[in-house]
C-alpha positions in Angstrom: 71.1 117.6 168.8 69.3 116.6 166.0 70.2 117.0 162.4 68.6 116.4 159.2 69.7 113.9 156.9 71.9 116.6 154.6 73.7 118.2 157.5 74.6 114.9 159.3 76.4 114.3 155.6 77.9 117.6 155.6 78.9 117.0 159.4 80.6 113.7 158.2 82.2 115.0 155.4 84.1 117.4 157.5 85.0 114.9 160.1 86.2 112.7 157.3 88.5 115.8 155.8 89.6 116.3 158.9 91.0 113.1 159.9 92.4 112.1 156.7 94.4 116.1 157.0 95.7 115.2 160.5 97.1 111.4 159.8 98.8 113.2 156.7 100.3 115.7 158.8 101.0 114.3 161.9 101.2 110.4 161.1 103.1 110.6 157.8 105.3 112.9 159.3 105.7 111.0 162.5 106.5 107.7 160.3 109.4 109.2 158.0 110.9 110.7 161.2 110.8 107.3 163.2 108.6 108.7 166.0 106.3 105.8 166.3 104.1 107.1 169.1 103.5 110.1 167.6 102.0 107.7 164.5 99.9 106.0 166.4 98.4 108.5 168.5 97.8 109.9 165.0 96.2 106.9 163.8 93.9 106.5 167.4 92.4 110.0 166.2 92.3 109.0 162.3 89.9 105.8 163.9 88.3 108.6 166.3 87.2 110.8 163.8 86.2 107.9 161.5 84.3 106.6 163.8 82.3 109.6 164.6 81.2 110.4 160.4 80.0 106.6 161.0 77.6 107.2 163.9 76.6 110.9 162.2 75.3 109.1 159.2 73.7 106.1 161.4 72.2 108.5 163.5 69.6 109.9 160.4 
């Protein structure tokens, strides 16, 4: 699929959002409650979803 230059921002954005929600909920949550896998399988998709807004916007 190929996107132009302002949906690959847009698509990035969201993917951003979307991981910063997640560690909030689930890694933060995870941390204060001592449940440490939960926090870093929380923090592997934090990475994940970083990772993909990085190739979204490399891929313009």
């Amino acid at each position: 699929m190929k996107l132009n230059k302002e949906q690959a921002k847009h698509l990035a954005d969201t993917a951003r959002i979307v991981a910063v929600a997640q560690f909030a909920a689930f890694g933060y949550t995870a941390t204060v409650n001592q449940q440490y896998l939960i926090a870093v399988i929380s923090s592997l998709w934090f990475f994940a979803a970083e990772w993909l807004a990085v190739m979204l916007l490399e891929g313009e």
